[in-house]
C-alpha positions as CSV (number, residue, x, y, z in Angstrom):
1,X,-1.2,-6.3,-28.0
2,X,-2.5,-9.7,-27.6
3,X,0.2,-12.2,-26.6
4,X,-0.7,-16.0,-26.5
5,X,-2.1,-18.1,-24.1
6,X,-1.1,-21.3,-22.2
7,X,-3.2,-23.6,-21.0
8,X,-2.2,-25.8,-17.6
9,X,-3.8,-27.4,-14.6
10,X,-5.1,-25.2,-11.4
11,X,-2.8,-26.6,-8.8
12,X,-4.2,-27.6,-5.7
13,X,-5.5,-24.9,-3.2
14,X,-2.6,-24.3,-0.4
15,X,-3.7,-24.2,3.1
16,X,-5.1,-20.9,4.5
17,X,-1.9,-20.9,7.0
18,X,0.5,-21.1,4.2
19,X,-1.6,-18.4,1.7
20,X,-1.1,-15.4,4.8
21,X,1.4,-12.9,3.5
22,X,0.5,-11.2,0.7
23,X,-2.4,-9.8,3.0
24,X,0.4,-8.9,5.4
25,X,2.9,-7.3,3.4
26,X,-0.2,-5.0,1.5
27,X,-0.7,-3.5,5.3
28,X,3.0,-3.1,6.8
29,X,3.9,-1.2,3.7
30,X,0.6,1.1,3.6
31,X,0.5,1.3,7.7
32,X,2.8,4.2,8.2
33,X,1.7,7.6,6.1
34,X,-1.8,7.1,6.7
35,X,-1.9,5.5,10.0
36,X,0.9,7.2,11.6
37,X,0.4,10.6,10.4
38,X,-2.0,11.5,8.2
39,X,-5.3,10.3,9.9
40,X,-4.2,11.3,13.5
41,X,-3.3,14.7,11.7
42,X,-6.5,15.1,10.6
43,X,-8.1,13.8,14.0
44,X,-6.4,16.1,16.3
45,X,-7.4,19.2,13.5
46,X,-10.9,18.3,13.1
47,X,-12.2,15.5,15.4
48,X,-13.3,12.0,14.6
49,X,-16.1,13.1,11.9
50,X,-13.3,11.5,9.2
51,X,-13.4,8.1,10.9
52,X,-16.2,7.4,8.5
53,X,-14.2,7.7,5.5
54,X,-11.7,5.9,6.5
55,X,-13.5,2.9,7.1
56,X,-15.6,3.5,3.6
57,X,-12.5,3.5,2.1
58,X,-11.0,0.3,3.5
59,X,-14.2,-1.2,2.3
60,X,-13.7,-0.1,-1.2
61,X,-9.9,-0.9,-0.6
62,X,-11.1,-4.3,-0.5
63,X,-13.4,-4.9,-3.1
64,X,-10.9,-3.6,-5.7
65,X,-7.5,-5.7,-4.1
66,X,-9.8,-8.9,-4.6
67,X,-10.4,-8.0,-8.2
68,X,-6.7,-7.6,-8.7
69,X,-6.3,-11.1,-6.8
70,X,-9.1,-12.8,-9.3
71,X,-6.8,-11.9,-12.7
72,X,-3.7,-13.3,-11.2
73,X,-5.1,-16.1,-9.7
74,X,-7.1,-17.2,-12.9
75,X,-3.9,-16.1,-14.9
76,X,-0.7,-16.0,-13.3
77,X,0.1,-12.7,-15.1
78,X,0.0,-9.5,-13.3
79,X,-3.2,-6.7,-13.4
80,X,-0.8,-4.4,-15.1
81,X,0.5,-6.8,-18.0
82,X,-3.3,-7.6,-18.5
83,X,-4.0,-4.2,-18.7
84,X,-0.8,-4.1,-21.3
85,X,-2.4,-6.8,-23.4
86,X,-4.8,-4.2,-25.1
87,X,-2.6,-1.3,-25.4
88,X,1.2,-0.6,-24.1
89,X,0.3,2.6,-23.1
90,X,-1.9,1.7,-20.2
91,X,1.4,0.1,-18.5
92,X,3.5,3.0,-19.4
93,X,1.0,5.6,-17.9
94,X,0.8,3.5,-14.9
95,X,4.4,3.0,-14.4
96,X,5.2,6.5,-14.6
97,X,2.6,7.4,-12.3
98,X,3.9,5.0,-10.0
99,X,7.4,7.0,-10.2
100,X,5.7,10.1,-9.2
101,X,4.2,8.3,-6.5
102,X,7.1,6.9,-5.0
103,X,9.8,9.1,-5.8
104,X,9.1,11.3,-3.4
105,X,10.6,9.9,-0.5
106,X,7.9,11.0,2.6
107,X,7.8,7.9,4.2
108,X,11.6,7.4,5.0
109,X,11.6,11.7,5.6
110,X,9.0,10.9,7.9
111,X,11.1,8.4,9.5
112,X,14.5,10.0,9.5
113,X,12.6,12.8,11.4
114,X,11.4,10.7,14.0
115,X,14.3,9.2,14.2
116,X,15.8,12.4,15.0
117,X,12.7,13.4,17.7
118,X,13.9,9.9,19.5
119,X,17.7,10.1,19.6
120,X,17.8,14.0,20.4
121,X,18.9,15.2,17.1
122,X,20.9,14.1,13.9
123,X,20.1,15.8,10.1
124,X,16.8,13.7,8.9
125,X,18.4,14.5,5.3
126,X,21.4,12.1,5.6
127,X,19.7,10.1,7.8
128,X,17.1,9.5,4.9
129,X,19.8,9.2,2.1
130,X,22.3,6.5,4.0
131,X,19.1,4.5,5.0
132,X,17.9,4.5,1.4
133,X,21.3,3.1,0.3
134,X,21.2,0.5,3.0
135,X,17.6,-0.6,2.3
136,X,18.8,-0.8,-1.1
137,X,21.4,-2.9,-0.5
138,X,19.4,-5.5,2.0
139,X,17.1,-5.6,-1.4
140,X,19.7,-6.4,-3.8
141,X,21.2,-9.4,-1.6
142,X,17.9,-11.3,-0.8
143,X,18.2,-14.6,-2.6
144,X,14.1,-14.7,-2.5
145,X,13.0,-10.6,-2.5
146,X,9.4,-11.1,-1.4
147,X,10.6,-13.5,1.6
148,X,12.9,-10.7,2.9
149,X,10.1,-8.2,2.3
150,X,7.3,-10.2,3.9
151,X,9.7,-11.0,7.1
152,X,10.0,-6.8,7.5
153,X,6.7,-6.2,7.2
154,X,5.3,-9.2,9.9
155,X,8.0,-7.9,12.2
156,X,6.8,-4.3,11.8
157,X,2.6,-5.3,12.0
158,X,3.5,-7.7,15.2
159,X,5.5,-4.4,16.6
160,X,2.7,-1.8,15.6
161,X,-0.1,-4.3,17.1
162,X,2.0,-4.5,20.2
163,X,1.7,-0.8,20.7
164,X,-1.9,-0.5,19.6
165,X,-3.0,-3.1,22.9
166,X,-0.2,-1.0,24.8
167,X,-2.3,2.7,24.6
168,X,-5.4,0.9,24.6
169,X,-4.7,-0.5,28.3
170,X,-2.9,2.9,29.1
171,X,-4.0,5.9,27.8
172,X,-7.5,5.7,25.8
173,X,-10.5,6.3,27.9
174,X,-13.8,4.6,27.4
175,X,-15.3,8.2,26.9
176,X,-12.8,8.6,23.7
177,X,-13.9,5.5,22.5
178,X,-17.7,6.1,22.6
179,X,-17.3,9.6,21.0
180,X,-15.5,7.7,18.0
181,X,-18.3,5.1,17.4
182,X,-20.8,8.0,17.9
183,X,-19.1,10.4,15.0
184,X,-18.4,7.5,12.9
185,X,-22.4,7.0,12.9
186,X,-23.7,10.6,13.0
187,X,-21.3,12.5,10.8
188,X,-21.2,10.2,8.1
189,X,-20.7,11.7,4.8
190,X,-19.8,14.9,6.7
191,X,-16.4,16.5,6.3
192,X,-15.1,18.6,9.2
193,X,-14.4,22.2,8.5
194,X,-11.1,23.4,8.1
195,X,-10.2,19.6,6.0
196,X,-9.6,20.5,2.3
197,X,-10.3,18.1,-0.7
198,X,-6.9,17.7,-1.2
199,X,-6.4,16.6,2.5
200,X,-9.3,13.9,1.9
201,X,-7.6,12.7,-1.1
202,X,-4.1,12.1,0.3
203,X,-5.9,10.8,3.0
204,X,-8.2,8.5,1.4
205,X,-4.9,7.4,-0.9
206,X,-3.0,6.5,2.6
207,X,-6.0,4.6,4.3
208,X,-4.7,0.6,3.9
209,X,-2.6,1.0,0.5
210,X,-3.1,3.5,-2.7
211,X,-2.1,3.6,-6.1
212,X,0.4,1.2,-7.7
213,X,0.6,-0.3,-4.2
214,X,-2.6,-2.5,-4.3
215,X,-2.0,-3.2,-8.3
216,X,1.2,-5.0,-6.8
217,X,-0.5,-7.8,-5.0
218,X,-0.5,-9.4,-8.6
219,X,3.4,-9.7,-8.2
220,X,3.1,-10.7,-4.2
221,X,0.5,-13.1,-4.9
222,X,2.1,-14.5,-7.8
223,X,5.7,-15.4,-6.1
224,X,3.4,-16.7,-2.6
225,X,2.3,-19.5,-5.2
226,X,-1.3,-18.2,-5.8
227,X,-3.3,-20.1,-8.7
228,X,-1.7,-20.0,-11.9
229,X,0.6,-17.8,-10.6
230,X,2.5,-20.9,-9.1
231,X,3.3,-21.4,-13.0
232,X,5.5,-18.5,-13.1
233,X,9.2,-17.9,-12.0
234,X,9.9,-16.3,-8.3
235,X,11.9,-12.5,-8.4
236,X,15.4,-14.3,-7.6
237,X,18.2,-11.6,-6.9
238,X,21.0,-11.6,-9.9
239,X,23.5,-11.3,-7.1
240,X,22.5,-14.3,-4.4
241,X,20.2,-16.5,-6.4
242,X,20.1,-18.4,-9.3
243,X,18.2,-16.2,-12.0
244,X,15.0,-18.0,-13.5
245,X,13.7,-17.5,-17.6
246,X,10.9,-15.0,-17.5
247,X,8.2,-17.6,-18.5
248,X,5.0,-17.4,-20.5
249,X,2.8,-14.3,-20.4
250,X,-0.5,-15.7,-19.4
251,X,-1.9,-18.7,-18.4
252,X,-5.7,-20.3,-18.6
253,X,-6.9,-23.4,-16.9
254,X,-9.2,-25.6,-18.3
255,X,-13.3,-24.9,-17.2
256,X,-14.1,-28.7,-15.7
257,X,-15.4,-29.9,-12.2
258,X,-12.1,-30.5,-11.0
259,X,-10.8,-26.9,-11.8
260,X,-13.8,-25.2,-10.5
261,X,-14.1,-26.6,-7.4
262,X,-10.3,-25.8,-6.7
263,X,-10.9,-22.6,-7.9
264,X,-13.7,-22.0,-5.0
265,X,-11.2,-23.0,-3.2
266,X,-8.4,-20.4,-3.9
267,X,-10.9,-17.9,-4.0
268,X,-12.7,-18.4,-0.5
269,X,-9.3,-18.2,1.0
270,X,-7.9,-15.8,-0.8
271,X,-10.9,-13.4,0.5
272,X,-10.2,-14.9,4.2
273,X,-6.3,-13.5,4.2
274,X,-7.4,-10.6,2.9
275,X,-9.7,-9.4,5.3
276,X,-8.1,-11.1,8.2
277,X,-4.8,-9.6,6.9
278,X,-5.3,-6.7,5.2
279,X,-8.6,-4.9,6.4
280,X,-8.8,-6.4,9.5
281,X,-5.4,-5.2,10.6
282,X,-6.0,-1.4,8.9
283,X,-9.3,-1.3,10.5
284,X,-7.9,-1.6,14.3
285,X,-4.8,0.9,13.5
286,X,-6.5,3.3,12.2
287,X,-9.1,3.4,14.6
288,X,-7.0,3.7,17.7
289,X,-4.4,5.8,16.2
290,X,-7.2,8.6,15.2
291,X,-8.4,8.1,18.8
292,X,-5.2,8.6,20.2
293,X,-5.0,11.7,18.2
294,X,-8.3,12.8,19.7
295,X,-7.7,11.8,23.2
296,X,-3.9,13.8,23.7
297,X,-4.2,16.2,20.8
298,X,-7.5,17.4,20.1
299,X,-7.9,21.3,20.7
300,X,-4.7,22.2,20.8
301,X,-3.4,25.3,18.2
302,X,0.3,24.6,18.5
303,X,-0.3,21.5,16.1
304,X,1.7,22.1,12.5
305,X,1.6,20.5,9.2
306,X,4.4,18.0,9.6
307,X,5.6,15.1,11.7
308,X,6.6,17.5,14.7
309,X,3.1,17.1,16.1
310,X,4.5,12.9,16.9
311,X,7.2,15.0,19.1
312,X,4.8,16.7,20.9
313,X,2.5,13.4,20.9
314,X,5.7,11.7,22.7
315,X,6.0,14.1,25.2
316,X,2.6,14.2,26.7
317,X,2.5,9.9,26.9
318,X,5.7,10.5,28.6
319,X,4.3,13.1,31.5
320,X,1.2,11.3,31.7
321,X,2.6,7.5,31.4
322,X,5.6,7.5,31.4
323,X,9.2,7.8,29.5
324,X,8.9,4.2,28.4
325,X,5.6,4.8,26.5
326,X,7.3,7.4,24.6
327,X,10.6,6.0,23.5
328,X,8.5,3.0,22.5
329,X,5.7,5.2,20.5
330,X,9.0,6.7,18.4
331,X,10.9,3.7,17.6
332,X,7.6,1.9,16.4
333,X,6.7,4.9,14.7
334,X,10.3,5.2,13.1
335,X,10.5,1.1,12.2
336,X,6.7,2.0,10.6
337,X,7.5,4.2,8.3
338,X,10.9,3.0,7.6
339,X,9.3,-0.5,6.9
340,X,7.1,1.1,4.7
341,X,9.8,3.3,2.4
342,X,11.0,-0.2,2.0
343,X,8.5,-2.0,0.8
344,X,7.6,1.2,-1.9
345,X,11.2,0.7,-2.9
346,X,9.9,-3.1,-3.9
347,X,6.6,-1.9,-5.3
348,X,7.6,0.4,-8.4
349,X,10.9,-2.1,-8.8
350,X,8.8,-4.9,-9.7
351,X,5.6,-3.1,-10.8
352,X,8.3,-1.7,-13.8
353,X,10.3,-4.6,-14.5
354,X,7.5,-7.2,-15.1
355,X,6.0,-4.4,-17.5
356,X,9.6,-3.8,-19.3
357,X,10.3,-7.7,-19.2
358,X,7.5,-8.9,-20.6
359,X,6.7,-6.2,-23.1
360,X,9.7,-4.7,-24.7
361,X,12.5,-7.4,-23.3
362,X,11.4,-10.9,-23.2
363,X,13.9,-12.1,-25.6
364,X,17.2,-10.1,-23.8
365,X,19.5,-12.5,-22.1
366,X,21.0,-9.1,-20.7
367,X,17.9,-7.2,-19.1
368,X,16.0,-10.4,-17.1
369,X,13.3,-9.2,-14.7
370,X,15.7,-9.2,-11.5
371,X,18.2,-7.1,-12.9
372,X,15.6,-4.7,-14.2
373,X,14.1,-4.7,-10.6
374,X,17.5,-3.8,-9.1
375,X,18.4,-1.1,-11.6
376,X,14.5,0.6,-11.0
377,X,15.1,0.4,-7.3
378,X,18.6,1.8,-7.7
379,X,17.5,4.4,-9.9
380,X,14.5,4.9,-7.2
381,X,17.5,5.5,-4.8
382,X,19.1,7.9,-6.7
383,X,16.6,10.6,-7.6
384,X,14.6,10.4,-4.3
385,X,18.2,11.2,-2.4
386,X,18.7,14.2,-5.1
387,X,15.1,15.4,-4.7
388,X,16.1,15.7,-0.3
389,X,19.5,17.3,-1.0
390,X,18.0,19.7,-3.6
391,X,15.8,20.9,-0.5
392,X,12.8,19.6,-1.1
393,X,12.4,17.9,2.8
394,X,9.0,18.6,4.2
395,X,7.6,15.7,5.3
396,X,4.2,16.0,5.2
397,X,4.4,18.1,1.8
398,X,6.5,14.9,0.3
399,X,3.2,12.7,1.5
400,X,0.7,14.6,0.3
401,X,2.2,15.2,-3.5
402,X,2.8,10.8,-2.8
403,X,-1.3,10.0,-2.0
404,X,-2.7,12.5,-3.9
405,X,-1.5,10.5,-7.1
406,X,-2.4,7.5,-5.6
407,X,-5.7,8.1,-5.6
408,X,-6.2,9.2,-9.0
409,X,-3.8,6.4,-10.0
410,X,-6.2,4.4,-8.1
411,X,-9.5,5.4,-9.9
412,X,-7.7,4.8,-13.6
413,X,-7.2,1.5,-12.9
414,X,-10.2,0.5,-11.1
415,X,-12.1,1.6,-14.7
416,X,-9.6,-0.8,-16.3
417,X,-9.7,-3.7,-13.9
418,X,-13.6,-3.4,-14.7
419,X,-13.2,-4.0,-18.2
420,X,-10.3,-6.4,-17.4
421,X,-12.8,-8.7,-15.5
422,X,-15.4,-8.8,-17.3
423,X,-14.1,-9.6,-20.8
424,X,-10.5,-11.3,-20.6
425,X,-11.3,-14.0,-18.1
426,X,-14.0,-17.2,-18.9
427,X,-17.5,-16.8,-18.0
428,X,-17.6,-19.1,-14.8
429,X,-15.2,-16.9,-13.0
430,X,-15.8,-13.0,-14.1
431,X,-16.4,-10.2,-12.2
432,X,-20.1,-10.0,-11.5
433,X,-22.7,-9.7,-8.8
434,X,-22.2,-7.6,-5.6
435,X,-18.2,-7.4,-6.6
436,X,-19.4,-5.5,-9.8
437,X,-21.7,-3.2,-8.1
438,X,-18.8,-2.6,-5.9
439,X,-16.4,-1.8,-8.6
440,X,-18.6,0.7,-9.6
441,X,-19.2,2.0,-6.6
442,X,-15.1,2.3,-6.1
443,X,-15.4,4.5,-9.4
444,X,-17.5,6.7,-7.9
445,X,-15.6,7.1,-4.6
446,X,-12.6,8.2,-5.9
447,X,-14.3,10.2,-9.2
448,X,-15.9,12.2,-6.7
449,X,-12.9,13.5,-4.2
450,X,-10.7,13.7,-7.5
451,X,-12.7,15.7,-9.3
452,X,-14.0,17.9,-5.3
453,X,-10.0,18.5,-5.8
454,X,-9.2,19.6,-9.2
455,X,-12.9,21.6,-9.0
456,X,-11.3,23.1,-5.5
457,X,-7.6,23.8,-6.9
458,X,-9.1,25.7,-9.8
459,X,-11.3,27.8,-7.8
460,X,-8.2,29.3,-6.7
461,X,-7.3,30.4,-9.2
């Protein structure tokens, strides 16, 4: 499915200051499951021997989020529509796997439950259900979604940062921090016993973003004015703002001097936000999370597979800080991961309705890309509040089943994005080089712990 091609002018290269946020809103959306609780979980179980693989995977993380950014920039369609152009399927697959990614609702279970560990008590079902509903309905009102979104997710990183240089200066000791960079560099490639494959997947899927997640910088790039994608209509609300035509599929611009100098341009700062952003930011809270984990968890055997370990977390900062370091761990910890539900909410809403748009609707004056957005999200809503109040409320089970298909959601596309680069895009600017051999690499990564998991699953059998 080939659809035609229009050719216009690069625009100019915005300044560095006014590209940050796509960078941003990548990391306050993925800096809760992984950050928050699955990495520290893993620390205080089995030590700082996984602080290797979290930083590998950031590293991969990066390599493949930069591919995603070259197709949009060079195209102002999204990864997923150019995925779409060869066969429909590819975006169907992906969109349903996104679903099951984000269906399950672990992130604001996570954060209900906290909430409750903060407060004293309270039902983390409801709790999770009228949140949903009120997320939903900030969504639905923003005139501009991505503004709202991106304004969420800089409060929540400033917040989370806050607290980071907070336990640094308060509770981390320098021995802590020299076991960390000592494991990091003499376990590598090791895996801790008692951590299955299926831990190191979901883990690995939560480490920075996962999945769909990082396939949505396309559509967060493309409304912040990247490239071509400054050719293409902004998600405008149907209720608040004035609704836009859907626009052309694809753009190319033309191969001169002018074009490819701008397009060094775009590119060397688009890598700049990114790791500034993005990597940088993942980099520090996952470090100093796992080594809080280590420094007031490690050792003990009254640590269970959910959130309650955070409880217990609390308590010891508040006998050996104070109470004001634990109220303030819990309420970032609640914002966190209540941040992050809503920003997944915004993820499979417009990672489905530029697919359905711009494949089977583009001529519907009924179903334009906002309205589709609102009725995924809505429908989002709906089936992750009947999945709770069927009973279905572990936490950590809800985020596990969540980054285990992220990561093999991840490695599909990462073959595709290959082929995507390196054939649908002119010469001058294709994925080659060092980013190719990292591609590759990326296959590898995640071919290896998906496949250590189904191998491990069927042995079980």
């Amino acid at each position: 499915m080939l659809t035609d091609t229009t050719t216009r002018e690069l625009p100019e290269p915005l300044s560095l200051r006014r590209m940050v946020g796509p960078g941003i809103v990548a990391v306050g959306i993925g800096m809760a499951a992984g950050e928050i609780i699955l990495w520290p979980y893993l620390t205080a179980v089995g030590g700082l021997g996984l602080l290797w693989l979290a930083f590998t995977t950031l590293a991969v993380q990066f390599v493949i989020n930069m591919e995603i950014e070259r197709y949009t920039l060079a195209t102002g369609q999204t990864a997923l529509m150019g995925f779409s152009r060869w066969w429909k399927g590819w975006g169907i697959i992906i969109c349903l796997a996104g679903a099951f990614q984000y269906v399950w609702p672990g992130w604001a279970t996570s954060g209900s439950t906290v909430f409750t560990y903060l407060f004293g008590g309270g039902d983390p079902v409801w709790i999770t259900v009228i949140g949903l509903v009120l997320v939903g309905a900030l969504l639905s009102v923003s005139k501009v979604i991505y503004k709202t979104v991106e304004r969420v997710e800089i409060v929540k990183v400033a917040l989370t940062l806050f607290f980071l240089a907070v336990v640094v200066v308060f509770v981390i000791s320098l021995s802590t921090w020299g076991e960390g960079a000592k494991a990091t560099v003499t376990e590598f490639g090791q895996i801790p016993e008692g951590i299955t494959f299926t831990l190191i997947l979901s883990a690995i899927g939560a480490a920075g973003a996962g999945g769909v997640h990082n396939l949505v910088l396309s559509n967060w790039i493309r409304d912040k004015r990247y490239g071509m994608g400054a050719h293409v209509p902004r998600l405008i609300s149907p209720i608040t703002g004035q609704e836009e035509a859907a626009g052309t599929d694809r753009y190319e611009f033309p191969i001169d001097e002018t074009s490819m100098s701008r397009w060094a341009t775009w590119w060397k700062r688009a890598n700049i936000e990114h790791l500034a952003t993005f990597v940088a930011v993942c980099f520090v809270t996952i470090s100093v999370m796992s080594l809080l984990a280590y420094e007031t968890l490690f050792g003990r055997d009254d640590l269970k597979s959910d959130p309650s370990f955070l409880r217990i977390q609390g308590e010891i900062f508040s006998d050996e800080v104070g109470g004001w370091l634990r109220l303030l761990f819990l309420a970032v910890a609640a914002v966190s991961l209540w941040a992050a539900a809503m920003g997944l909410l915004d993820i499979i809403g417009r990672l489905a309705s530029d697919f359905l748009r711009r494949t089977y609707l583009t001529d519907s004056a009924r179903w334009t890309e906002s309205r589709l957005y609102l009725a995924v999200v809505w429908a989002e809503i709906f089936l992750g509040s009947a999945i709770l109040l069927a009973g279905f409320t572990q936490p950590l089970g809800l985020l596990i089943v969540s980054t285990c298909a992220a990561s093999v959601v991840t490695l599909l596309y990462s073959i595709l994005l290959v082929r995507l680069n390196t054939r649908d895009l002119p010469a001058a600017i294709r994925l080659r080089g060092w980013r190719l051999v990292g591609m590759l690499l990326a296959i590898a990564f995640y071919g290896f712990f998906a496949i250590a998991m189904v191998v491990t699953q069927l042995q079980r059998l």
